[in-house]
C-alpha positions as CSV (number, residue, x, y, z in Angstrom):
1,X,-32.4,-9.8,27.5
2,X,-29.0,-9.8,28.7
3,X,-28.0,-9.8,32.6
4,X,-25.6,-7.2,33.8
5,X,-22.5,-7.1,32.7
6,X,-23.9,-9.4,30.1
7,X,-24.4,-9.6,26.5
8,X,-26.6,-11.6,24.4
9,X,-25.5,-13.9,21.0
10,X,-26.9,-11.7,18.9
11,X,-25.3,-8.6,20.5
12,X,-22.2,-10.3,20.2
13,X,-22.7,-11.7,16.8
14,X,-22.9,-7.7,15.2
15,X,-19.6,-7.4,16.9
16,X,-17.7,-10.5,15.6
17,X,-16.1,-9.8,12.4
18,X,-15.5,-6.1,12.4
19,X,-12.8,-4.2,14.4
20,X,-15.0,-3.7,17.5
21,X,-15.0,-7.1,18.9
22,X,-13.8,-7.7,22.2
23,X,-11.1,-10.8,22.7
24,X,-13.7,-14.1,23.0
25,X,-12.5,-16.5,25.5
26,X,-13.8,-19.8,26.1
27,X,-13.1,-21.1,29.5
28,X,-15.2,-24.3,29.1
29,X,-13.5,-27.1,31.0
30,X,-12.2,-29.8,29.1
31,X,-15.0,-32.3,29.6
32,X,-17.5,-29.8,28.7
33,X,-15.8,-28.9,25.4
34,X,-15.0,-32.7,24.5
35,X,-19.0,-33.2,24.5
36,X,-19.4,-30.6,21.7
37,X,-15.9,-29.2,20.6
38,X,-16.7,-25.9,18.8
39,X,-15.5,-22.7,19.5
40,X,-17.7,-18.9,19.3
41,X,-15.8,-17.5,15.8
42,X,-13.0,-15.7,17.2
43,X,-12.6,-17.0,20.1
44,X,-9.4,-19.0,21.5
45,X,-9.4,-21.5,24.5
46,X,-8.2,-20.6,27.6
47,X,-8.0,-22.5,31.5
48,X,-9.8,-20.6,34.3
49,X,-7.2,-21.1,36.8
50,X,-4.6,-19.4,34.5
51,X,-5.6,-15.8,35.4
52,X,-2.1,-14.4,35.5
53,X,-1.7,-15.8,31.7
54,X,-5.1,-14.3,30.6
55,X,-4.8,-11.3,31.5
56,X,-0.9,-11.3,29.9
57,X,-2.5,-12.2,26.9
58,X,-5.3,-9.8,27.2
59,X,-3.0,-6.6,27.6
60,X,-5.8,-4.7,28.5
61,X,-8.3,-5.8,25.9
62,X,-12.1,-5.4,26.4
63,X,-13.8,-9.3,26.5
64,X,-16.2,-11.7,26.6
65,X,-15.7,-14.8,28.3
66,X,-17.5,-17.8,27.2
67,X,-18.3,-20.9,29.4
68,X,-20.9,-24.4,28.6
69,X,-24.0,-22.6,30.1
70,X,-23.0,-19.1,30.7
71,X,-23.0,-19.0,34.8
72,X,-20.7,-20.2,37.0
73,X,-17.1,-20.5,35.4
74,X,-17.3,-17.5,32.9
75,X,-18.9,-15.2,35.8
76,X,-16.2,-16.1,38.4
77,X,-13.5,-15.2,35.2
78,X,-15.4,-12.3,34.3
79,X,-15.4,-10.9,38.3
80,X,-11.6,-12.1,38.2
81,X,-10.8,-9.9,35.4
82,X,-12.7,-7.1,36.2
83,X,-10.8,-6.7,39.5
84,X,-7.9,-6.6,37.5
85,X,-8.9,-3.7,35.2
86,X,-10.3,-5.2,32.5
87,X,-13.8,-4.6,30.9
88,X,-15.4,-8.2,31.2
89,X,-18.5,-9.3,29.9
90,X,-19.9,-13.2,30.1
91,X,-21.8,-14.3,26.8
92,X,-25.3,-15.1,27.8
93,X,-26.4,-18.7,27.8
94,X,-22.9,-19.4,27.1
95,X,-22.3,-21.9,23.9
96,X,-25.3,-23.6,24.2
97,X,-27.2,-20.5,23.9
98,X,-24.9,-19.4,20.4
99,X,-25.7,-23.0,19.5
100,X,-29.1,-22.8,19.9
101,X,-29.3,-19.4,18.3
102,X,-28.2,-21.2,15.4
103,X,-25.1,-19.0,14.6
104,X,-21.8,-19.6,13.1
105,X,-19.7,-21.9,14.9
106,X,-16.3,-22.8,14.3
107,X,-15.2,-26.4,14.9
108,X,-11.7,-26.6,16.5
109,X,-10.4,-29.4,15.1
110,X,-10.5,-27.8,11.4
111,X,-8.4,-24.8,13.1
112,X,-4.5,-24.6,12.4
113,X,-1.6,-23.1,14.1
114,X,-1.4,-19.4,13.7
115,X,1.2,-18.9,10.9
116,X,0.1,-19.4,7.5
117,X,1.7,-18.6,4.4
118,X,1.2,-18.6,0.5
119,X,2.4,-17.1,-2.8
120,X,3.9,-13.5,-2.6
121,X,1.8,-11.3,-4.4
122,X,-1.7,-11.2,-3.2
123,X,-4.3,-9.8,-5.4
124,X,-8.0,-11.1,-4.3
125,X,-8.1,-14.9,-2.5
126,X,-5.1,-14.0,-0.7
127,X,-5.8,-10.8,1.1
128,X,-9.6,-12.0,1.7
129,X,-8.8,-15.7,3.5
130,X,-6.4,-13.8,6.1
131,X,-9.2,-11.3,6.7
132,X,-11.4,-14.1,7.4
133,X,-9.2,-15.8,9.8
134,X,-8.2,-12.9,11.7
135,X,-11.9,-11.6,12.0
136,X,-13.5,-14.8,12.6
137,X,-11.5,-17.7,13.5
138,X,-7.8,-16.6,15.1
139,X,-7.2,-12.6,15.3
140,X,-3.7,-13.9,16.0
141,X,-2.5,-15.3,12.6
142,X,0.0,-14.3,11.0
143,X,0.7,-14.7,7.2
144,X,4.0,-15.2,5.1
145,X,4.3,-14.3,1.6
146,X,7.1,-16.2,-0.6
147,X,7.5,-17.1,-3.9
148,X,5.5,-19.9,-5.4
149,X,7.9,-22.4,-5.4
150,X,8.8,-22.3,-2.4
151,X,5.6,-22.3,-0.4
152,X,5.9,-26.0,0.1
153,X,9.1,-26.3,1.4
154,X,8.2,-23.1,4.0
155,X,5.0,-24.3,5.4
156,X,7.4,-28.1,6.3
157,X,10.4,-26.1,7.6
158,X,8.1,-23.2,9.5
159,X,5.1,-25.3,10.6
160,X,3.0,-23.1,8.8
161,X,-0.3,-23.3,7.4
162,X,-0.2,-23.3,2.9
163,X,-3.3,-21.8,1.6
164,X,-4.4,-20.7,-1.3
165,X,-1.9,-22.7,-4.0
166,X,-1.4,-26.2,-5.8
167,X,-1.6,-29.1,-3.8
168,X,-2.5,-27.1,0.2
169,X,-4.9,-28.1,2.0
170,X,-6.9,-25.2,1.8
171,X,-7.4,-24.0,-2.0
172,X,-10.4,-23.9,-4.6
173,X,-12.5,-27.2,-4.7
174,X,-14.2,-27.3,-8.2
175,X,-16.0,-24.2,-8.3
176,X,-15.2,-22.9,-5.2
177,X,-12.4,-19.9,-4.3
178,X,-10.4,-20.3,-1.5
179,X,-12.2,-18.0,0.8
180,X,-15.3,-20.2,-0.3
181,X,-13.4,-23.1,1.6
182,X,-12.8,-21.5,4.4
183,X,-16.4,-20.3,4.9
184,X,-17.6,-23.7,4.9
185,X,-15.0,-25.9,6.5
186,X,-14.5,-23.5,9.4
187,X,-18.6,-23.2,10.3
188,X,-19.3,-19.8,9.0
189,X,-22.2,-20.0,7.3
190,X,-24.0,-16.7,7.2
191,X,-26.0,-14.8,5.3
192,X,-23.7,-11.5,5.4
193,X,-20.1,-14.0,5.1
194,X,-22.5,-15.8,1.7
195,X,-22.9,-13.2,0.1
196,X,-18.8,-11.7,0.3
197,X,-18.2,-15.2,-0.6
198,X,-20.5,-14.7,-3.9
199,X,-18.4,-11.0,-4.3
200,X,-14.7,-12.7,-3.9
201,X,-15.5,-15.9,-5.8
202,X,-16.8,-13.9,-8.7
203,X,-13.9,-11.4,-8.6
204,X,-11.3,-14.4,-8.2
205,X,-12.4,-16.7,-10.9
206,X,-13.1,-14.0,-13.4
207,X,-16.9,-14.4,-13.2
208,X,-18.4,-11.0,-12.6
209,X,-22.0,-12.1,-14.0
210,X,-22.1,-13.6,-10.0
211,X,-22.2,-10.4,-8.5
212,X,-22.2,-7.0,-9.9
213,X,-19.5,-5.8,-7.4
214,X,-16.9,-8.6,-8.7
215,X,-15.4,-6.1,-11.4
216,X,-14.9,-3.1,-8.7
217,X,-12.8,-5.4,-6.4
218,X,-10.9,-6.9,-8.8
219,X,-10.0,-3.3,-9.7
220,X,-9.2,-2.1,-5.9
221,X,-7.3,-5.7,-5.4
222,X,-4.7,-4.9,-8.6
223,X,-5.0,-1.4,-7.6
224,X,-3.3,-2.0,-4.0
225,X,-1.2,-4.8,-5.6
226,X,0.6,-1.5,-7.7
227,X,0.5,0.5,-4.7
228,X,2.1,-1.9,-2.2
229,X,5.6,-3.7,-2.9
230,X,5.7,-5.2,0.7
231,X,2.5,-8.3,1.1
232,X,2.5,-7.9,4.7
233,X,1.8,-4.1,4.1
234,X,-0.9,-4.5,1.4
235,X,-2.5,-7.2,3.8
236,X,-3.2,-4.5,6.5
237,X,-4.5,-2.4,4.0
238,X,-6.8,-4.8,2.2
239,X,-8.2,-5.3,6.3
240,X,-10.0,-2.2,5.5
241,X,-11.7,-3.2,2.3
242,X,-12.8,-6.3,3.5
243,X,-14.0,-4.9,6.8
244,X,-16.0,-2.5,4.6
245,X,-17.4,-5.3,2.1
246,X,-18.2,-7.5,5.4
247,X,-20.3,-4.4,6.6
248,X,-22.1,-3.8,3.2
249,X,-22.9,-7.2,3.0
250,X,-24.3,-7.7,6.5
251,X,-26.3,-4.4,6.5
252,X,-25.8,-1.9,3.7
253,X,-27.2,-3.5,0.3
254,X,-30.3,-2.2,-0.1
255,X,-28.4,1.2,-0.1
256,X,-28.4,2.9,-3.0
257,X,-26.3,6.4,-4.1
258,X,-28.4,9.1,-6.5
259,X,-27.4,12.5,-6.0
260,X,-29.0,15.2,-7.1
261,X,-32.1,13.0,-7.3
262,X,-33.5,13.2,-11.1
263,X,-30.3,14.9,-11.9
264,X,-29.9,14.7,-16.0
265,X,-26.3,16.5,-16.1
């Protein structure tokens, strides 16, 4: 059981991925993280001496910090913080506790900068990789939408990120989606993040015998597609319906709906 003002993987791990998780910071020093450079998903590196930039970067935001074993260094940032205002909480065990807990972890080196940016025009790969990055590997990004032809020439002149298009270097691998991609080269194996995976692979490739729920997001992505003329706008919206799938997924699909029961109207 977690300590005071401590909380365990596994109470950290229901939070990760939906819009209740605290900022993660790992405050590992750099010899630490060299011996086993992978990060809690969410979370973004950050120095313990730089209190005056964390808590800049914080704005007020509820954490967890996140240190090798969980004791000295993220306790001492944790009590820092808290002076300061901020609701701190340490992860217990620190990483080698999520490791050994055998959770999703991401590894750095397969992270990018935070701008990204693929065709205008999102309907189901394209809305559901930038939910996945911002809920599980940098709630930071940021995402441009321009026209295919130019994605190319963007990504060189803005140091962005191309996803989701001919020739980028994240896109569908034989019979893999794009999100599929993601799932596996950033760590995030999980049963609940499998299974969406299943749902937007089957909806994106036009292969709804994979998952019966394929057809109904393939009709909610076109839908907001015709609702929405700016991408940036349908992106925040499409947040929602992926935070909902995620949610479903990890805990709701062995509910059903039959009201009135027996009804024959």
């Amino acid at each position: 059981m977690a300590a005071f003002n401590e909380i365990s993987p596994s109470q950290l791990m229901r939070l990760i991925g939906t819009v209740d998780c605290p900022a993660i910071i790992d405050v590992c020093v750099a010899e630490d993280f060299a011996e086993d450079p992978h990060l809690v998903p969410s979370a973004f590196r950050h120095s313990h001496r730089d209190i005056d930039g964390l808590l800049a970067r914080l704005a007020g935001q509820q954490c967890v910090v996140v240190c090798q074993k969980g004791l000295k260094l993220s306790h001492g940032v944790a009590a820092l913080l808290r002076s300061h205002g901020i609701p701190a909480q340490v992860l217990s065990g620190g990483n080698y506790a999520w490791r050994d807990a055998g959770l999703p972890r991401v590894p750095a080196a397969a992270i990018p900068g935070s701008l990204w940016v693929t065709r205008h025009r999102p309907k189901i790969d394209r809305i559901a990789c930038p939910w996945l990055i911002r809920r599980f590997v940098d709630p930071a990004a940021r995402f441009m939408f321009v026209p295919p032809a130019t994605v190319a020439d963007v990504a060189v002149k803005f140091d962005a990120t191309p996803f989701d298009g001919d020739q980028a270097p994240w896109t569908h691998d034989g019979p893999l989606c794009t999100f599929d991609v993601m799932v596996r080269d950033f760590g995030l194996r999980h049963p609940a993040l499998d299974t969406l995976a299943t749902v937007v692979r089957a909806a994106d490739t036009d292969q709804h015998d994979l998952a019966p729920q394929a057809a109904g997001l393939l009709a909610i992505s076109v839908g907001l597609s015709r609702m929405y003329r700016n991408d940036p706008a349908q992106l925040e919206a499409g947040m929602l319906i992926y935070d909902a799938l995620y949610r479903w997924a990890r805990d709701g699909q062995d509910e059903g709906h039959d009201w009135p029961t027996g009804s024959t109207a």
